[in-house]
N, C-alpha and C positions, 0 to 999 in steps of 0.2 A: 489517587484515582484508581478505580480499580481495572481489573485485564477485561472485562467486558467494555465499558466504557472507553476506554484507549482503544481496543479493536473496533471499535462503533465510531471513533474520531477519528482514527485513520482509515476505515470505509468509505464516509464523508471527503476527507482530507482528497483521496483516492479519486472519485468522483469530479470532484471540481476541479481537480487540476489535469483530469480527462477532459472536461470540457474545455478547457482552457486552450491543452494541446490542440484537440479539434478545429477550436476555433482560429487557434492560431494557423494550424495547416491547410485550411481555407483561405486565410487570409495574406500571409508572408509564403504559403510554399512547403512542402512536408520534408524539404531540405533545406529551411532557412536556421540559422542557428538559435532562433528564438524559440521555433518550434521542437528544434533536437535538444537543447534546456528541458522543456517541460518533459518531454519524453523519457529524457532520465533523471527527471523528480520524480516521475508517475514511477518508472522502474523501483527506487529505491523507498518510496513508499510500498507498493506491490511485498520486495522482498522484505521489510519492517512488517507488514500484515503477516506474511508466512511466516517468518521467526515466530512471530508473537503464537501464530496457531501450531507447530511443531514443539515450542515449550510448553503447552496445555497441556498436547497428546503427552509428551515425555514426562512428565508431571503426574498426568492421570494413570498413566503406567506403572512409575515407578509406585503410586499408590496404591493400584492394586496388587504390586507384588511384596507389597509389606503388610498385605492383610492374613 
């Protein structure tokens, strides 16, 4: 799969499991432990999107300094 594709499913991925937390924290409490779960699945997706966009730039980088 390629790095666009993977950044565009974990955008998605991103998304619904905001909605999720959301909804959980309406529903159990923004300090029930169902709700602080999704909060740090949302996290470590977030930080998997950044890597992913820090390898690009580093990437694009070191290719233009090889030209």
């Amino acid at each position: 799969m390629g790095r666009a594709i993977q950044d565009r499913a974990l955008l998605i991925e991103i998304e619904l499991k905001r909605k999720q937390m959301i909804q959980s924290g309406l529903e159990n409490g923004l300090q029930s432990d169902i709700t602080l779960q999704l909060s740090m699945q949302v996290d470590r997706l977030i930080n998997a999107f950044e890597q992913s966009q820090n390898a690009k730039i580093m990437l694009h980088m070191t290719n233009e300094n090889n030209l």
